[in-house]
C-alpha positions, 0 to 999 in steps of 0.5 A: 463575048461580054465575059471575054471582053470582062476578062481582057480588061481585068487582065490589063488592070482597066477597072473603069472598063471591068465596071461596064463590061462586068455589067455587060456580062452580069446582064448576058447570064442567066440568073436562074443557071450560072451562078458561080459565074455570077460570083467571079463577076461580081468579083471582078468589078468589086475589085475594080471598084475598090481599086479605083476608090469605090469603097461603098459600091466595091462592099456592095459588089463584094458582099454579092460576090461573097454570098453567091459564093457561099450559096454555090459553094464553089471553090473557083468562085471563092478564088475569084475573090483573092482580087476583093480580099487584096483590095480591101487588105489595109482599109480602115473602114469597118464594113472594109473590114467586116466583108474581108473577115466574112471572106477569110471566114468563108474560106476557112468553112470551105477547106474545112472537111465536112464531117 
Protein backbone atom coordinates (compact mmCIF):
# COMPACT_ATOMS: atom_id res chain seq x y z
CA UNK A 1 0.00 0.00 0.00
CA UNK A 2 2.98 2.30 0.90
CA UNK A 3 4.06 1.83 -2.63
CA UNK A 4 0.69 3.04 -3.88
CA UNK A 5 0.45 5.89 -1.82
CA UNK A 6 4.31 6.82 -2.71
CA UNK A 7 3.13 6.70 -6.19
CA UNK A 8 0.08 9.16 -5.72
CA UNK A 9 2.08 11.70 -4.29
CA UNK A 10 4.98 11.77 -7.02
CA UNK A 11 2.31 12.24 -9.36
CA UNK A 12 0.80 15.24 -7.56
CA UNK A 13 4.25 16.54 -7.48
CA UNK A 14 3.87 16.56 -2.85
CA UNK A 15 7.43 16.03 -2.31
CA UNK A 16 7.20 16.35 1.51
CA UNK A 17 4.89 13.60 1.39
CA UNK A 18 6.98 11.41 -1.37
CA UNK A 19 10.11 11.79 1.45
CA UNK A 20 7.69 10.18 4.28
CA UNK A 21 5.76 7.91 2.14
CA UNK A 22 9.36 6.84 0.43
CA UNK A 23 10.40 5.72 3.46
CA UNK A 24 7.10 3.87 4.35
CA UNK A 25 7.73 2.13 1.36
CA UNK A 26 11.57 1.44 1.56
CA UNK A 27 10.68 0.23 5.33
CA UNK A 28 7.54 -2.33 3.43
CA UNK A 29 10.33 -4.14 0.95
CA UNK A 30 12.30 -6.71 1.40
CA UNK A 31 15.61 -5.85 1.34
CA UNK A 32 16.92 -9.36 0.44
CA UNK A 33 14.31 -9.38 -2.94
CA UNK A 34 13.12 -6.36 -4.12
CA UNK A 35 15.89 -4.45 -5.16
CA UNK A 36 14.81 -2.88 -8.26
CA UNK A 37 12.07 -1.57 -6.26
CA UNK A 38 14.23 -0.40 -4.11
CA UNK A 39 15.99 1.63 -6.70
CA UNK A 40 12.62 3.57 -8.02
CA UNK A 41 12.27 4.71 -4.47
CA UNK A 42 15.08 5.91 -3.86
CA UNK A 43 14.51 7.82 -6.85
CA UNK A 44 11.44 9.18 -5.94
CA UNK A 45 12.37 10.77 -2.93
CA UNK A 46 15.75 11.86 -4.23
CA UNK A 47 14.02 13.60 -6.66
CA UNK A 48 11.84 14.94 -4.20
CA UNK A 49 14.70 16.04 -1.91
CA UNK A 50 16.45 17.76 -4.78
CA UNK A 51 13.38 19.62 -5.68
CA UNK A 52 12.52 21.08 -2.44
CA UNK A 53 16.41 21.87 -1.94
CA UNK A 54 17.58 19.11 -0.33
CA UNK A 55 20.72 19.21 -2.01
CA UNK A 56 23.00 16.95 0.29
CA UNK A 57 20.46 14.43 1.44
CA UNK A 58 18.84 14.35 -2.49
CA UNK A 59 22.85 12.99 -3.49
CA UNK A 60 22.40 10.71 -0.81
CA UNK A 61 19.25 9.22 -1.94
CA UNK A 62 20.50 9.64 -5.51
CA UNK A 63 23.78 7.89 -5.03
CA UNK A 64 21.67 5.01 -3.50
CA UNK A 65 19.21 5.10 -6.34
CA UNK A 66 21.96 4.80 -8.80
CA UNK A 67 23.91 2.16 -7.33
CA UNK A 68 21.06 -0.30 -6.77
CA UNK A 69 20.39 0.33 -10.28
CA UNK A 70 23.70 -0.71 -11.53
CA UNK A 71 23.77 -3.70 -9.06
CA UNK A 72 20.19 -4.95 -10.91
CA UNK A 73 21.03 -3.72 -14.04
CA UNK A 74 17.42 -2.93 -14.52
CA UNK A 75 16.59 -0.74 -17.45
CA UNK A 76 13.25 0.39 -15.29
CA UNK A 77 15.19 1.12 -12.45
CA UNK A 78 17.53 3.44 -14.23
CA UNK A 79 14.03 5.04 -15.75
CA UNK A 80 13.17 5.88 -12.67
CA UNK A 81 16.01 7.95 -12.42
CA UNK A 82 14.94 10.61 -15.12
CA UNK A 83 13.27 12.55 -12.25
CA UNK A 84 17.02 12.82 -10.16
CA UNK A 85 18.82 13.66 -13.48
CA UNK A 86 16.02 16.52 -14.45
CA UNK A 87 16.71 17.77 -10.81
CA UNK A 88 20.26 17.92 -10.56
CA UNK A 89 20.33 19.23 -14.43
CA UNK A 90 21.61 22.96 -13.75
CA UNK A 91 23.29 22.63 -10.45
CA UNK A 92 26.61 24.20 -9.81
CA UNK A 93 27.41 21.79 -7.11
CA UNK A 94 30.21 19.45 -7.67
CA UNK A 95 28.75 16.39 -6.15
CA UNK A 96 25.38 17.58 -8.16
CA UNK A 97 27.48 17.32 -11.03
CA UNK A 98 29.57 14.03 -10.37
CA UNK A 99 26.12 11.91 -9.52
CA UNK A 100 24.29 13.49 -12.72
CA UNK A 101 27.63 12.28 -14.57
CA UNK A 102 27.79 8.70 -13.08
CA UNK A 103 23.91 8.49 -13.88
CA UNK A 104 24.51 9.49 -17.76
CA UNK A 105 27.42 7.19 -17.71
CA UNK A 106 25.55 4.36 -16.40
CA UNK A 107 23.04 4.84 -19.00
CA UNK A 108 25.34 4.60 -21.56
CA UNK A 109 27.15 1.34 -20.28
CA UNK A 110 23.45 -0.01 -20.15
CA UNK A 111 22.10 0.54 -23.81
CA UNK A 112 25.60 -0.23 -24.91
CA UNK A 113 25.27 -4.11 -26.39
CA UNK A 114 27.33 -6.60 -24.30
CA UNK A 115 30.00 -8.24 -26.48
Amino acid sequence: MAAYRLSTYVNLSDEHRVIDEGQAALNALSHETDHKKIAAVHADIAAAQLRIGDLNEGITSGRLALETAQRTESRWAFQQLAGVENALTGKRDTSARELLAAINSAHRSLSQPSA
